[in-house]
C-alpha positions in Angstrom: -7.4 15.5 6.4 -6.3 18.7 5.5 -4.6 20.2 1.8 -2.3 23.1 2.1 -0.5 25.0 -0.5 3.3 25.5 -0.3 5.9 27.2 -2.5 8.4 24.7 -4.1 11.2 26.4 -2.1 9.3 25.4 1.4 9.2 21.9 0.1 9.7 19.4 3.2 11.6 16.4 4.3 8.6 14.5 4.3 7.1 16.0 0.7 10.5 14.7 -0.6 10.9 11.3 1.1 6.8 10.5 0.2 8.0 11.8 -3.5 10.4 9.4 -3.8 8.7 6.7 -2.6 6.0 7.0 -5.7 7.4 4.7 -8.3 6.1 6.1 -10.8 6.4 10.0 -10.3 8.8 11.7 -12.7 12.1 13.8 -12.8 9.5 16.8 -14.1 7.8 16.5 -10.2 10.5 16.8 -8.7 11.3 20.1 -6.2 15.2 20.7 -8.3 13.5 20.5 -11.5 10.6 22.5 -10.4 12.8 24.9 -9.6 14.9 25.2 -12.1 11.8 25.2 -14.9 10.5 28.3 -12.4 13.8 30.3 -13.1 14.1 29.5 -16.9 10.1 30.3 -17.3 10.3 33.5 -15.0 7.1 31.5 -13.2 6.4 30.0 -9.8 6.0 27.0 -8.4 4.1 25.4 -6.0 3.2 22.4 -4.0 -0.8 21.3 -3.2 -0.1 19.0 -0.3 -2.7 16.6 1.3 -1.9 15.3 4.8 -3.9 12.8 6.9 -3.2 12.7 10.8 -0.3 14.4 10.0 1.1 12.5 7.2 1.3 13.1 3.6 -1.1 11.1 1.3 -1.1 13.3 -1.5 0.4 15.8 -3.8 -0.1 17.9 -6.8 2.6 20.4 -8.2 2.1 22.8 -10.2 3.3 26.2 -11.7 2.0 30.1 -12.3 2.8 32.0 -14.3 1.8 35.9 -15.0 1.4 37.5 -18.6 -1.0 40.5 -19.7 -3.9 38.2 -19.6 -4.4 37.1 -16.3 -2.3 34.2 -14.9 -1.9 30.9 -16.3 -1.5 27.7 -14.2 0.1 24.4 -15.3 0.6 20.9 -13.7 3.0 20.9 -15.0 5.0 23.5 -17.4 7.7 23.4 -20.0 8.3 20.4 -22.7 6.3 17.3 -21.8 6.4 18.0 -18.2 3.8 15.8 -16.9 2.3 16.6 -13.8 -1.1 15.7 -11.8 -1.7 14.1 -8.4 0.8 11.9 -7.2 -0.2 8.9 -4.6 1.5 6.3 -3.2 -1.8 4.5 -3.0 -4.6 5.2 -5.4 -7.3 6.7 -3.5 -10.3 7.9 -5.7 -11.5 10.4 -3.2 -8.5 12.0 -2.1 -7.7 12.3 -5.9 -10.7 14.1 -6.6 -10.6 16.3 -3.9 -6.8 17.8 -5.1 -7.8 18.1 -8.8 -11.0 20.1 -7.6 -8.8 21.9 -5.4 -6.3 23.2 -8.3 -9.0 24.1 -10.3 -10.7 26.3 -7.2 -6.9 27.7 -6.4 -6.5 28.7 -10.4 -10.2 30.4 -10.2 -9.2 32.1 -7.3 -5.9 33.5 -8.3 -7.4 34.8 -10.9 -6.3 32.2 -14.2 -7.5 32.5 -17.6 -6.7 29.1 -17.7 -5.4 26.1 -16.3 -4.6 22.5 -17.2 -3.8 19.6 -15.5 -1.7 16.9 -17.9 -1.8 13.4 -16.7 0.6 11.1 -16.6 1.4 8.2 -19.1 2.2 5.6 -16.3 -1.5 6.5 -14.5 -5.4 6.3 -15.8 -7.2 8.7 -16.8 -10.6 7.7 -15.6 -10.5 10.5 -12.0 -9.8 13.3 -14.6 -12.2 12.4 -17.1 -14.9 12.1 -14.1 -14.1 15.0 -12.1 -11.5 17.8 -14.1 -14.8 19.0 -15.3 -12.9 20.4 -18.2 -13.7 22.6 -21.3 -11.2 21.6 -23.3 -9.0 18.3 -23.4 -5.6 17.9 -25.5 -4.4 14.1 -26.5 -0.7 13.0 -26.4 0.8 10.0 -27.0 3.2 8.8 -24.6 5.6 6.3 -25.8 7.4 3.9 -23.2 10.0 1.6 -23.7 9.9 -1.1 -20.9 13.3 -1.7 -20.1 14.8 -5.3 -19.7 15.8 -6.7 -16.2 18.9 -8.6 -17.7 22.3 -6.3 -18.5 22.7 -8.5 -21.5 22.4 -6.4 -25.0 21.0 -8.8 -26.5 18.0 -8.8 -24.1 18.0 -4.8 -24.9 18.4 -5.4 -28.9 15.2 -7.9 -29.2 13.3 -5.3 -28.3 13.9 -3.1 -31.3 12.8 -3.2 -34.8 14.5 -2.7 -38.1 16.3 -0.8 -38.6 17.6 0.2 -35.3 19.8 -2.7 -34.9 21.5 -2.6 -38.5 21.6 1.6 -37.0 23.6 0.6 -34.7 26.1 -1.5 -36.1 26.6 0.4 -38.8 27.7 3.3 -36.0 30.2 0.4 -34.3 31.8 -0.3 -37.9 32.1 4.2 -38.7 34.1 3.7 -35.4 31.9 5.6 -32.8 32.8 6.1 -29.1 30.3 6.7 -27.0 30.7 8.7 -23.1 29.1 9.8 -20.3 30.6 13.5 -19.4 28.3 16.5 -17.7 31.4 18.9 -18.1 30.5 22.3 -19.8 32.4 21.4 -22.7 29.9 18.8 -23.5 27.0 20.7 -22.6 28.1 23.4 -25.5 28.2 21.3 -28.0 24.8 19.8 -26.9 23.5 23.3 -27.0 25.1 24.4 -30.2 23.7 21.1 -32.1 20.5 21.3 -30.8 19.9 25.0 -32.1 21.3 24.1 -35.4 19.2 20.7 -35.5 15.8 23.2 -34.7 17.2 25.9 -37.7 17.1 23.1 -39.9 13.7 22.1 -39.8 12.3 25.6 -39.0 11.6 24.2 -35.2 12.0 26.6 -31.7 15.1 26.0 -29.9 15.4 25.8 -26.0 16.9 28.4 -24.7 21.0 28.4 -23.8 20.1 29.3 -20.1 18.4 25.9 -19.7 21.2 23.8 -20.5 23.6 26.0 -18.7 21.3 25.7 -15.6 20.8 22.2 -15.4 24.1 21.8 -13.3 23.3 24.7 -10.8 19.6 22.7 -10.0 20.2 19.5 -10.4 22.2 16.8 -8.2 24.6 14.4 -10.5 22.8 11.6 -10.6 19.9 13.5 -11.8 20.9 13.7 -15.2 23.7 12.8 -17.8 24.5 13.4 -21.2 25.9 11.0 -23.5 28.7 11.6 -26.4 29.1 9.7 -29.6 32.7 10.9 -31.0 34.7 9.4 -34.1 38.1 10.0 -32.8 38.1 13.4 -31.2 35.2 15.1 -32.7 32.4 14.7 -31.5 29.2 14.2 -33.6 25.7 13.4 -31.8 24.7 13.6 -28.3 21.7 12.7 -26.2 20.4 14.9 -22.2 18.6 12.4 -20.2 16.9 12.9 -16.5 16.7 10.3 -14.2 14.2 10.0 -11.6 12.7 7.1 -9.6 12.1 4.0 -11.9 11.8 6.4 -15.2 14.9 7.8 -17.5 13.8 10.9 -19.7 14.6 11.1 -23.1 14.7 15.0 -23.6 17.3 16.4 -25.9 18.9 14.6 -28.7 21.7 16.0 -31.1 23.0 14.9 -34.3 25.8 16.8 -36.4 24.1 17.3 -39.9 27.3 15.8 -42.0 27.5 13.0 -39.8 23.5 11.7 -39.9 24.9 8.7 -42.3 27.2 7.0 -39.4 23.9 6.4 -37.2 26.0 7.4 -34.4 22.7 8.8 -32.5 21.2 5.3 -32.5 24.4 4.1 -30.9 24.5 7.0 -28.3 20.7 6.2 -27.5 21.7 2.3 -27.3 24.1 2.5 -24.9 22.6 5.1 -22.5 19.7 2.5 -22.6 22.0 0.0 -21.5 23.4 2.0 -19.1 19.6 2.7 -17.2 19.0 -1.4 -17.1 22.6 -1.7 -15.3 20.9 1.0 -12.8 18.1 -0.6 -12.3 15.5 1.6 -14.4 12.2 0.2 -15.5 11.1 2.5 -18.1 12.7 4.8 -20.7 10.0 7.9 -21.4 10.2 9.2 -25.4 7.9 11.9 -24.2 4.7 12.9 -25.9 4.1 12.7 -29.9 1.2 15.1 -31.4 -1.6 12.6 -33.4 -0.4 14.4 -36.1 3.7 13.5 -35.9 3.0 10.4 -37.7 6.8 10.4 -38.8 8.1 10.9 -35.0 5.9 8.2 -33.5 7.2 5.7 -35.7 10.6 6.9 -35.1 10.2 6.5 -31.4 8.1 3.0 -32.2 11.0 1.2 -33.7 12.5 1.7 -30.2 10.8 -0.9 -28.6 8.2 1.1 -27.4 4.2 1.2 -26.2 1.5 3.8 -26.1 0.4 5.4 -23.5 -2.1 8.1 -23.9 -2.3 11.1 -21.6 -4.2 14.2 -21.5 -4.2 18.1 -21.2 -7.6 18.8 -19.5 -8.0 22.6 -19.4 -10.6 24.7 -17.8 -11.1 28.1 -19.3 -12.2 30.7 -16.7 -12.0 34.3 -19.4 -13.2 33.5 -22.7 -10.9 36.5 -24.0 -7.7 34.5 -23.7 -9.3 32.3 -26.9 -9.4 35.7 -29.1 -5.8 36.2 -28.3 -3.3 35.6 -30.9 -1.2 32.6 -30.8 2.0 34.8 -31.3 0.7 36.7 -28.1 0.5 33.8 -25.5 3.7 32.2 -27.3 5.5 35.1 -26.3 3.7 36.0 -22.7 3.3 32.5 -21.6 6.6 30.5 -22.5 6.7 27.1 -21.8 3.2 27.4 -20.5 0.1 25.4 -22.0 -2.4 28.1 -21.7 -4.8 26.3 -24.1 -5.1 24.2 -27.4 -4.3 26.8 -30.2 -7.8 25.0 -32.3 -9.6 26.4 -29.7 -8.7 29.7 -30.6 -11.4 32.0 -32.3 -8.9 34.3 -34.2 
């Protein structure tokens, strides 16, 4: 048995054909996105690889990145990238032996910090046992279970009121919904999105990001749906595909159109859209404990929790005197640590 570590760049055939072969890895762990996140974040990524007699049993990405502290490293970065080990076969041992390596590679490259975030679909009981963290940060991960039948009906049962009145109501104001990745669409995504964050005083992504996203990724690694009443358009919704799993990652509403629930359609009908490809789950991402109004946003959507973790391991206690504005700003996209943990 050997582990190696490789730059994302020098990813393999057979990194990428064992990747894909893990049900239940996501579009986050994947070499393009990894990539592209690396670009965007000004970071770098890499791959810890575990081969036995020559094959590859296990993996672990992850991602550096430098700022005036010291290094940070994440598995994975940017918002609600989950990352971890990823087996095709759960094997306690091997597990244990990657997470301790990460954390000996981060020590070594001289981190202030560096977490490992779990992933919904997996337990947690090999990082609680052997992460040997100082710090741990909860999520809720909220998972819809997608239906096997095409039928909407078998898609509808699975909601709670009021998303189905939602979406009727957007069928009587007369909204279209499309799937376009054209740059026209991806403007108005961006646009929307940076008014939607101004509104409630929230932090945009960046314009680079969504420009990118075509440069990185192939076309059947993302799509974004349109919801238009006659030509103008009015909410949109980004999605990644990857394996079994569709990512729900940037939504968009136009703020005089909120009232014709066209967003609930446009999220309807990309969810019928992943059950006629053959997805099994549809990821909401993480909700904070304390986003008591977003989980039961999310909830109404059919979904169930599944808890995940940030376990951190702090190796300079000066990054928890830094100020919050100063790792926002040196470390974007990073986690470099829970900001309770801070002493200033």
């Amino acid at each position: 048995m050997s582990i190696e570590i490789i730059a994302n760049e020098h990813a393999d055939d057979a990194l990428q054909i064992f990747l894909k072969r893990c049900d239940r890895s996501f579009v986050y762990a994947t070499p393009a996105f990894m990539a592209m996140i690396a670009a965007h974040l000004r970071g770098r990524a890499y791959w810890l690889v575990m081969r036995r007699s020559g094959g590859v049993v296990g993996l672990l990405p992850f991602m550096v990145k430098e700022g005036a502290l010291g290094a940070v490293y994440n598995s994975l970065a940017y918002y609600g990238s989950n990352g971890g080990v990823i087996q095709l076969t759960y094997d306690k041992d091997d597990k244990r032996q990657l997470i301790e390596y990460f954390y000996e590679a981060a020590e070594k490259g001289g981190a202030v910090t560096a977490t490992l975030i779990s992933n919904p679909l997996e337990e947690c009981v090999t990082y609680e046992q052997f992460s040997k963290y100082d710090l741990r940060d909860e999520r809720i991960g909220q998972i819809t279970c997608l239906p096997d039948s095409e039928s909407g009906d078998s898609l509808m049962k699975l909601f709670d009121d009021p998303r189905p009145r939602n979406i009727r109501k957007a069928l009587r104001e007369g909204v279209i919904v499309t799937a376009e990745t054209d740059k026209g669409v991806v403007d108005f995504l961006y646009d929307t999105h940076r008014k939607n964050m101004a509104a409630i005083g929230g932090l945009p992504k960046r314009e680079s990001f969504f420009r990118d996203i075509s440069c990185y990724m192939a076309n059947d690694q993302w799509q974004i749906y349109v919801g238009r009443i006659g030509p103008q358009a009015v909410a949109a919704l980004l999605v990644f595909y990857n394996n079994q799993t569709v990512e729900y990652f940037t939504p968009v509403i136009v703020e005089e159109y909120r009232g014709t629930q066209a967003l609930a359609l446009v999220v309807y009908e990309a969810m019928l859209d992943a059950v006629s490809k053959g997805f099994k789950y549809w990821n909401w991402g993480g909700t904070w404990l304390s986003q008591g109004g977003v989980y039961d946003f999310k909830k109404k959507w059919g979904t169930t929790d599944h808890p995940y973790y940030y376990y951190t391991r702090v190796f300079d206690p000066k990054v928890r005197k830094a100020p919050r504005e100063q790792l926002l700003s040196e470390y974007e996209g990073f986690f470099v640590l829970p900001f309770s943990a801070l002493e200033v």
